[in-house]
Backbone as CSV, one residue per row, in Angstrom:
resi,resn,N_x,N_y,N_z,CA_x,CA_y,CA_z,C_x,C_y,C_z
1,UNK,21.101,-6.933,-5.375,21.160,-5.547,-5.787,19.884,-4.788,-5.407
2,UNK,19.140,-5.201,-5.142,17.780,-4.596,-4.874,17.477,-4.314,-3.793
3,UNK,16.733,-2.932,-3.103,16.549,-2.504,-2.013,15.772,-3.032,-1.304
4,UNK,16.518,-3.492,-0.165,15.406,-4.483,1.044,15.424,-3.927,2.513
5,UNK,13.993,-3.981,2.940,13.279,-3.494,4.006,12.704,-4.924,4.915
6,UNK,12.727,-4.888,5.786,11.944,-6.085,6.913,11.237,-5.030,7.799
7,UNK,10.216,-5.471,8.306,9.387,-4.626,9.432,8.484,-5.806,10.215
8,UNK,8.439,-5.926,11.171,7.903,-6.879,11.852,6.346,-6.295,11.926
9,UNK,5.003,-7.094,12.354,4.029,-6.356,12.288,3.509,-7.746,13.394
10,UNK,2.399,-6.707,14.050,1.685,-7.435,15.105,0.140,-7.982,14.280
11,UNK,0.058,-8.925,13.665,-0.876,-9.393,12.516,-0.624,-11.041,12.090
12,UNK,-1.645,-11.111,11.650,-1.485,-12.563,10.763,-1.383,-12.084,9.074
13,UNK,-0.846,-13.401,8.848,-0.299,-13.072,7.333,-1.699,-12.830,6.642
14,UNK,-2.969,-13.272,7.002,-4.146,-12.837,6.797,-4.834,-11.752,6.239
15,UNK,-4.556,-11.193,7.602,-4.691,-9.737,7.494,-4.060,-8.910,6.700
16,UNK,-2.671,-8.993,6.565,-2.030,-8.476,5.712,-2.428,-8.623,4.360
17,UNK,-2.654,-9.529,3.790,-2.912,-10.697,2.642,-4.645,-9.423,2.327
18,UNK,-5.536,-9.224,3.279,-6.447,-9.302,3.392,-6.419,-7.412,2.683
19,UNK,-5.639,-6.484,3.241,-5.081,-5.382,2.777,-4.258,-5.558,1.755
20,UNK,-3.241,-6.280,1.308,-2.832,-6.258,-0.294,-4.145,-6.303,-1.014
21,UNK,-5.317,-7.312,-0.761,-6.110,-7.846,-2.062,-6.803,-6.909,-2.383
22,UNK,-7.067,-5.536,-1.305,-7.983,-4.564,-1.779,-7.012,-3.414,-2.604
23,UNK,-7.011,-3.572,-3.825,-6.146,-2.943,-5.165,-6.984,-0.859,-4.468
24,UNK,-7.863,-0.795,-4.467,-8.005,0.670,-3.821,-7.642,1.083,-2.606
25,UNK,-6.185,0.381,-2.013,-6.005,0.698,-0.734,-4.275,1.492,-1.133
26,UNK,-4.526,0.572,-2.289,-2.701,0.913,-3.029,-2.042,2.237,-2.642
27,UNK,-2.830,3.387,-2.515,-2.261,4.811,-2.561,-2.103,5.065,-0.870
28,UNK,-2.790,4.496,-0.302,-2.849,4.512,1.432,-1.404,4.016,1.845
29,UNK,-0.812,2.767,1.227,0.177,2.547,1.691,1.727,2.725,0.885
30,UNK,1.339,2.736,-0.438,2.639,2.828,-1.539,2.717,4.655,-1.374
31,UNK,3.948,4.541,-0.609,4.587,6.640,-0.916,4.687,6.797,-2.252
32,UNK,3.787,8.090,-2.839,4.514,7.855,-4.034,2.885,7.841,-5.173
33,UNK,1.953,6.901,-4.647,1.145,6.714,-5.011,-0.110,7.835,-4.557
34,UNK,-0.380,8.436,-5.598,-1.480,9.870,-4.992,-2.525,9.262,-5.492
35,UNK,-2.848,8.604,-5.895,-4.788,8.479,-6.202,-4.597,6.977,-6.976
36,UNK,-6.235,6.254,-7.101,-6.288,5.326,-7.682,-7.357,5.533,-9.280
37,UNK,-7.027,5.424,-10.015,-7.482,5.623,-11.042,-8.543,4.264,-12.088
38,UNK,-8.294,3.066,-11.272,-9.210,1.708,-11.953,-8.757,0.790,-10.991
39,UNK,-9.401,-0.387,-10.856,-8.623,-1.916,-10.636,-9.516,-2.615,-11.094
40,UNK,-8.412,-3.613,-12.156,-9.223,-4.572,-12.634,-10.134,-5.692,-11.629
41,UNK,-11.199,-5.937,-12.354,-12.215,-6.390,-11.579,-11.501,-7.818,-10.920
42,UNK,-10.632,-8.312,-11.392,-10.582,-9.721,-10.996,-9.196,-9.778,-10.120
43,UNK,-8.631,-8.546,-9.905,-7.945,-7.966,-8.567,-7.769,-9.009,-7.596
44,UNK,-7.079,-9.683,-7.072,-5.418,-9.600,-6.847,-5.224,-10.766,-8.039
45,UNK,-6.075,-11.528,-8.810,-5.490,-12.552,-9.496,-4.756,-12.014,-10.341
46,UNK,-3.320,-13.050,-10.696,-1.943,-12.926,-11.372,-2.636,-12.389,-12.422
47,UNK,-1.806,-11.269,-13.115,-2.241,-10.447,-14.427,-3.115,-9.236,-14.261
48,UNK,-3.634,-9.255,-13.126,-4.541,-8.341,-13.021,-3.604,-6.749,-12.807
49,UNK,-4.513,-5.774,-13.644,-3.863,-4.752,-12.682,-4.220,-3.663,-12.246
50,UNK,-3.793,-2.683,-11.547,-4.455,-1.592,-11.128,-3.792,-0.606,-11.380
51,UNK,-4.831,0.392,-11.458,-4.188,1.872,-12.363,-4.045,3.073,-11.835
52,UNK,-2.768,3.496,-11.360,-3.049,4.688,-10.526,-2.007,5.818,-10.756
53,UNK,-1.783,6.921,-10.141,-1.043,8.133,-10.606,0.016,8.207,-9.266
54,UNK,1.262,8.879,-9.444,2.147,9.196,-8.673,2.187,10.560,-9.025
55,UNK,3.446,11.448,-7.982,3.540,12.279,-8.141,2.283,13.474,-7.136
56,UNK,2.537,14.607,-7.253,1.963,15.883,-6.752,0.648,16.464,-7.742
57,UNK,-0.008,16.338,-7.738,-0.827,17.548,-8.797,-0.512,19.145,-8.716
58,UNK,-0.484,19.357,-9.763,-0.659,18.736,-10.916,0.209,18.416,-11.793
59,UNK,1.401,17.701,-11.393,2.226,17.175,-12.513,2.394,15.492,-11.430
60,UNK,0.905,14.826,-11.830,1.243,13.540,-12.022,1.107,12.644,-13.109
61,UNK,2.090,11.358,-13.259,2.269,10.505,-13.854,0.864,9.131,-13.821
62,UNK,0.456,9.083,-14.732,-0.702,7.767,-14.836,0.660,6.845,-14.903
63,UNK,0.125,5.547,-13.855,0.900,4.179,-14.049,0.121,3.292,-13.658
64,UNK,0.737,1.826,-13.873,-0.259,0.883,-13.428,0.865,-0.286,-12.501
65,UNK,-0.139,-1.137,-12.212,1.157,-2.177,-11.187,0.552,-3.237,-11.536
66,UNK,0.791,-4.357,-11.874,0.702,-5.558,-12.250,1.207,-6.935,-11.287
67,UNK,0.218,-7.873,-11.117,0.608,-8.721,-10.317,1.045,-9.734,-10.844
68,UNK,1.994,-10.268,-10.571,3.085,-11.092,-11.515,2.965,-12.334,-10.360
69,UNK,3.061,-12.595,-8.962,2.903,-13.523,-8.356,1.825,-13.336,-7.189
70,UNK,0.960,-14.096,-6.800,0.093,-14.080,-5.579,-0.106,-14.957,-4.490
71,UNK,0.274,-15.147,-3.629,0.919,-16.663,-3.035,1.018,-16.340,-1.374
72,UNK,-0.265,-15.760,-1.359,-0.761,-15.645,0.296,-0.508,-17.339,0.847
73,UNK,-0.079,-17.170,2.112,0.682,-16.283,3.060,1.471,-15.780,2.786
74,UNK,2.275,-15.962,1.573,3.569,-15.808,2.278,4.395,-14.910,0.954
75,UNK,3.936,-14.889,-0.395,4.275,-13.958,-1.022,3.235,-13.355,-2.033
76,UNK,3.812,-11.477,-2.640,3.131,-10.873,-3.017,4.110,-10.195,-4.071
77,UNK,4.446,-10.730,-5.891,4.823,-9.695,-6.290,4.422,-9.227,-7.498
78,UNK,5.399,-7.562,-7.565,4.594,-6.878,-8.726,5.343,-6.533,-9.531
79,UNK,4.798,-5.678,-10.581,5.435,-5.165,-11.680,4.814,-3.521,-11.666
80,UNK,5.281,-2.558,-11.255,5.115,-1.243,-11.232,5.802,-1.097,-12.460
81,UNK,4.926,0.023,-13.144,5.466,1.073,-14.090,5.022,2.234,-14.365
82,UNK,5.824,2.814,-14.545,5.488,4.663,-14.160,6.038,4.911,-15.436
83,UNK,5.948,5.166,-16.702,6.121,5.843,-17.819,8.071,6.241,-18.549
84,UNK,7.910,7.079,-18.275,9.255,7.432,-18.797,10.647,6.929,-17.340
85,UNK,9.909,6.730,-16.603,10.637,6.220,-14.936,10.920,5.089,-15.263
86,UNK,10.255,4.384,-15.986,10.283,2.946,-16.057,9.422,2.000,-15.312
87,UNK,10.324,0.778,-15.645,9.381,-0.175,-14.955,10.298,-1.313,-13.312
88,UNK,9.706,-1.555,-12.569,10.251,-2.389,-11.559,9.610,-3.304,-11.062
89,UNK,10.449,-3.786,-10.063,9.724,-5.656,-9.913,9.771,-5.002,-8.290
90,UNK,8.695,-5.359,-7.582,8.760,-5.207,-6.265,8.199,-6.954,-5.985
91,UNK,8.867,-7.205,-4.558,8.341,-8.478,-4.164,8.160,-8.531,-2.463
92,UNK,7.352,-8.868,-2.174,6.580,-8.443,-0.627,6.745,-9.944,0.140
93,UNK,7.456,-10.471,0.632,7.913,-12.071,1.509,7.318,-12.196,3.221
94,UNK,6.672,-12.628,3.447,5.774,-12.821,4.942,5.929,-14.008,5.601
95,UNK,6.770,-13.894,7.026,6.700,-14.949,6.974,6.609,-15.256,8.635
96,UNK,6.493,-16.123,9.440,6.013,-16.568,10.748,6.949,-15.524,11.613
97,UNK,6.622,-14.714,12.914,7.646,-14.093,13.498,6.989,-13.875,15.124
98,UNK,7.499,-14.991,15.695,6.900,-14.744,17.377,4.958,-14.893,17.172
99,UNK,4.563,-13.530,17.739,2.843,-13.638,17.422,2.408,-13.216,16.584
100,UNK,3.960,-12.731,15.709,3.119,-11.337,14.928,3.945,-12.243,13.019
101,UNK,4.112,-11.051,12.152,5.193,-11.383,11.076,6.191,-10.736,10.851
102,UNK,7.193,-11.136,10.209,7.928,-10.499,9.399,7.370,-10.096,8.123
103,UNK,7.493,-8.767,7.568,7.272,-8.796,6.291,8.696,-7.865,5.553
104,UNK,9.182,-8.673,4.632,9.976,-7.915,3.726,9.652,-7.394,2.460
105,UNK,10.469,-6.245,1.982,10.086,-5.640,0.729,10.917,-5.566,-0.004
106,UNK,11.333,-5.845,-1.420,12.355,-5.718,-2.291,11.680,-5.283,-3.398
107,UNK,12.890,-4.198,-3.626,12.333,-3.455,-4.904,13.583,-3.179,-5.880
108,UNK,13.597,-3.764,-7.048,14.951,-2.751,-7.850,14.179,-2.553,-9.234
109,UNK,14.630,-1.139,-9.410,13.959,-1.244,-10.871,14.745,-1.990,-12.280
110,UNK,14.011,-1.953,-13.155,14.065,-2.949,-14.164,14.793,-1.648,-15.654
111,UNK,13.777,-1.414,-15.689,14.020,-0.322,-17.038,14.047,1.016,-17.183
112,UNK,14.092,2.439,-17.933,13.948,3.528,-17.561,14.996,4.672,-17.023
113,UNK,14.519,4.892,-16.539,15.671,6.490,-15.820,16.308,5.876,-14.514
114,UNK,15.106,5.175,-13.631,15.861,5.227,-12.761,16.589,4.034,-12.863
115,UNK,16.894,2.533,-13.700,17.521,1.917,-13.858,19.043,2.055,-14.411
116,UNK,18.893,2.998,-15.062,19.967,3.896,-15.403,21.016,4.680,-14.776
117,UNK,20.430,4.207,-13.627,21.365,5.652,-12.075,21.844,4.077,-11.631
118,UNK,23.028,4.404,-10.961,24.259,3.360,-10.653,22.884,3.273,-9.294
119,UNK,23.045,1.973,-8.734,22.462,1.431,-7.446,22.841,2.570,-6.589
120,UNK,23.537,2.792,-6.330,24.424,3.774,-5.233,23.331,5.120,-5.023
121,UNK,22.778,5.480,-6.117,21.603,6.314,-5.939,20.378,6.039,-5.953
122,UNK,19.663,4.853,-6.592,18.902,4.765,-6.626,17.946,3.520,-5.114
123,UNK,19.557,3.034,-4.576,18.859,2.224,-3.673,18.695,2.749,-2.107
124,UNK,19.302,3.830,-1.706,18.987,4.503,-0.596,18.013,5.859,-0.425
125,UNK,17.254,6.187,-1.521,15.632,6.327,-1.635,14.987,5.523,-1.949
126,UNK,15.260,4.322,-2.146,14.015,2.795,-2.214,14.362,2.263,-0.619
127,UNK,15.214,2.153,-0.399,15.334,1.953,1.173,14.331,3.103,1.937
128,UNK,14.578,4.333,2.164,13.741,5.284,2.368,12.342,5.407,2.555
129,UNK,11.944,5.252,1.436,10.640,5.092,0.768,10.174,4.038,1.193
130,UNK,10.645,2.456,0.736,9.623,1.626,1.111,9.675,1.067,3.037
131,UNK,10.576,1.604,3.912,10.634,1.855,5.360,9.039,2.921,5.566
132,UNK,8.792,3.484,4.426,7.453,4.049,4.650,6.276,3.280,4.484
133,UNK,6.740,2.675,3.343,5.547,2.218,2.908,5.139,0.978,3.897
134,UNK,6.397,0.275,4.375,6.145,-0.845,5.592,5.076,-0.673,6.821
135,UNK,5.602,0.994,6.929,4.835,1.454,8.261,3.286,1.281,8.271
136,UNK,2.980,2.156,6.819,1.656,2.262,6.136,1.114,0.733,6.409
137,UNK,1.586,0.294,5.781,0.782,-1.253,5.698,1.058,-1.755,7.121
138,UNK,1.711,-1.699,8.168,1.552,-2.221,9.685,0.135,-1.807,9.953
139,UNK,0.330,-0.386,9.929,-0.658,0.605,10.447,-2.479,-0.768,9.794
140,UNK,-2.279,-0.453,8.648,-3.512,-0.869,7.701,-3.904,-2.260,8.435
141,UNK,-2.800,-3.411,8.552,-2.642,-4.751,8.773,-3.699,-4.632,10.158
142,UNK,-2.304,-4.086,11.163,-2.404,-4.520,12.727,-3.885,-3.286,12.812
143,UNK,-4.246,-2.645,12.197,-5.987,-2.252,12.643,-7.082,-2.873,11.948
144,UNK,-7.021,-3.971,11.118,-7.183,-4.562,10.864,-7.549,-6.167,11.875
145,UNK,-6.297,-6.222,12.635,-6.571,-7.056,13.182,-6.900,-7.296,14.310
146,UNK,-6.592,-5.986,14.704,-7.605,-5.054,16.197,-9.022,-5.209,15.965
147,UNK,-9.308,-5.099,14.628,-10.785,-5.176,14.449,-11.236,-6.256,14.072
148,UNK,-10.714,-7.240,14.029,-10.671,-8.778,13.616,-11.029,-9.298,15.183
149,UNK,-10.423,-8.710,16.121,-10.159,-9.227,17.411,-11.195,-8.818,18.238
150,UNK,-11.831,-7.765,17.915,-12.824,-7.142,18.871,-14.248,-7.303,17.714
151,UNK,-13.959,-8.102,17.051,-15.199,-8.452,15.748,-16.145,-7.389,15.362
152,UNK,-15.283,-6.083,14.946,-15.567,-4.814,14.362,-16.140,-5.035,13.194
153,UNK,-15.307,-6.104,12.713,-15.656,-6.191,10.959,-16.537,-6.705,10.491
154,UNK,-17.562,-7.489,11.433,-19.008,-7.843,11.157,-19.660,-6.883,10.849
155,UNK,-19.241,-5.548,11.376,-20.118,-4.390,11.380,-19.888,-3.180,10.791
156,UNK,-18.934,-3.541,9.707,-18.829,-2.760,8.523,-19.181,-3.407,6.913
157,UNK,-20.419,-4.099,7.305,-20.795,-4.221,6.175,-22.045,-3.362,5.311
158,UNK,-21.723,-2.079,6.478,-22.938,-1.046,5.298,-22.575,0.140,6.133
159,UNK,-22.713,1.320,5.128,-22.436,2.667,5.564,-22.841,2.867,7.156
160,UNK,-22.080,3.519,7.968,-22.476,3.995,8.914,-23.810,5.310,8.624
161,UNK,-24.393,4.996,9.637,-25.376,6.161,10.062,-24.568,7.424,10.605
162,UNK,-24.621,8.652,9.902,-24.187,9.464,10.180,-24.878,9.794,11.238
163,UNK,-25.620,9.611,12.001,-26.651,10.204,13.245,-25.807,9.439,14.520
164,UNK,-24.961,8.703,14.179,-24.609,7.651,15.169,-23.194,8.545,15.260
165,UNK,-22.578,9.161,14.961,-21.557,10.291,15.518,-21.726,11.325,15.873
166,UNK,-20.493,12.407,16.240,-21.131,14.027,15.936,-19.303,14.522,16.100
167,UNK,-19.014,15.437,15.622,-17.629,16.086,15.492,-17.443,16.654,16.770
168,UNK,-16.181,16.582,16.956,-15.408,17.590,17.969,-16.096,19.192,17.581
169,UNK,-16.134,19.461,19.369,-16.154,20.799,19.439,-15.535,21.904,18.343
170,UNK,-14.068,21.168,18.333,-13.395,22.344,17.893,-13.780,22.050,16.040
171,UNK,-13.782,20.703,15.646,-14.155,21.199,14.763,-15.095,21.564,14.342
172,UNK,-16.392,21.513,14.851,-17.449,22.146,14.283,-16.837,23.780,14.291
173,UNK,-15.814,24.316,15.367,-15.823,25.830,15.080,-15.156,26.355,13.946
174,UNK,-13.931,24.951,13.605,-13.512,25.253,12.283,-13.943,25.428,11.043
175,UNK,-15.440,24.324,10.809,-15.638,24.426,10.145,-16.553,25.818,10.149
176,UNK,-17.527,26.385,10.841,-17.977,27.298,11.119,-17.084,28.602,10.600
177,UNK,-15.829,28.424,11.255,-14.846,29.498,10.470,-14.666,29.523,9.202
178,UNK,-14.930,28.762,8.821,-14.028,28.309,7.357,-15.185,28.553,6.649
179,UNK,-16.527,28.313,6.872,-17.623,28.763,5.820,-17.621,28.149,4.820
180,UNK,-16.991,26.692,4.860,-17.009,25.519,4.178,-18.156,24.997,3.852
């Protein structure tokens, strides 16, 4: 009964694994998710959870997501709950695919409003939605592992020097316009 997504990704389950564990990345890839509001310190371990808001401002919802299983490589699941929406079980499955992975997503909710709407509505905007959220996390994964590959990530272990860039033309004129 629950809405399922597959997306293949050019990555190791690693990498992927490596973007779930950072709990402040949550809003980058979950649609849906507008800001992060805490993560418990001991983040991705089972029980832990992280606290964040959905919705538009200014009418968003505080919720939190809870990790119920953690089982890199190959699985990742949770317990989302959003308030009067309820609560749902999402579960994230990874698994060997050519050079790259498969990753699947299943989501049905559990309790609430939207558990309450016959499947028929509620599972072809979770189809929808998490076909987004797949993308998000390719995106996150496979640059990730671009930078794994060209050993970028040695060299993000401290703020860049802002002296070591400089903006596009055009935007310096924007910002210039804008009187920002």
């Amino acid at each position: 009964m629950a809405a399922r997504n597959t997306r293949l990704m050019r990555c190791t389950a690693d990498d992927l694994f490596a973007v779930l564990s950072d709990g402040w990345l949550y809003p980058v890839w979950v649609v849906g998710a507008a800001r992060m509001r805490d993560v418990d310190a001991e983040w991705p371990r089972e029980g832990t959870r992280i606290h964040h808001s959905l919705g538009v401002w200014p009418v968003m919802i505080h919720d939190e997501t809870e990790i119920v299983e953690w089982d890199p490589p190959r699985r990742l699941r949770l317990r989302p709950e959003a308030g009067i929406l309820g609560r749902g079980v999402i579960r994230i499955d990874v698994r060997p695919h050519g050079d790259g992975i498969a990753v699947t997503i299943l989501e049905e909710p559990v309790s609430g409003a939207a558990a309450l709407l016959p499947s028929l509505l509620w599972k072809p905007l979770l189809i929808a939605r998490n076909h987004e959220c797949l993308n998000r996390l390719a995106f996150l994964a496979e640059g990730r592992r671009d930078e794994r590959e060209a050993r970028e990530l040695d060299h993000r272990t401290e703020t860049p020097d802002p002296a070591e860039g400089s903006p596009s033309p055009q935007a310096e004129r924007d910002v210039r316009e804008a009187d920002v």
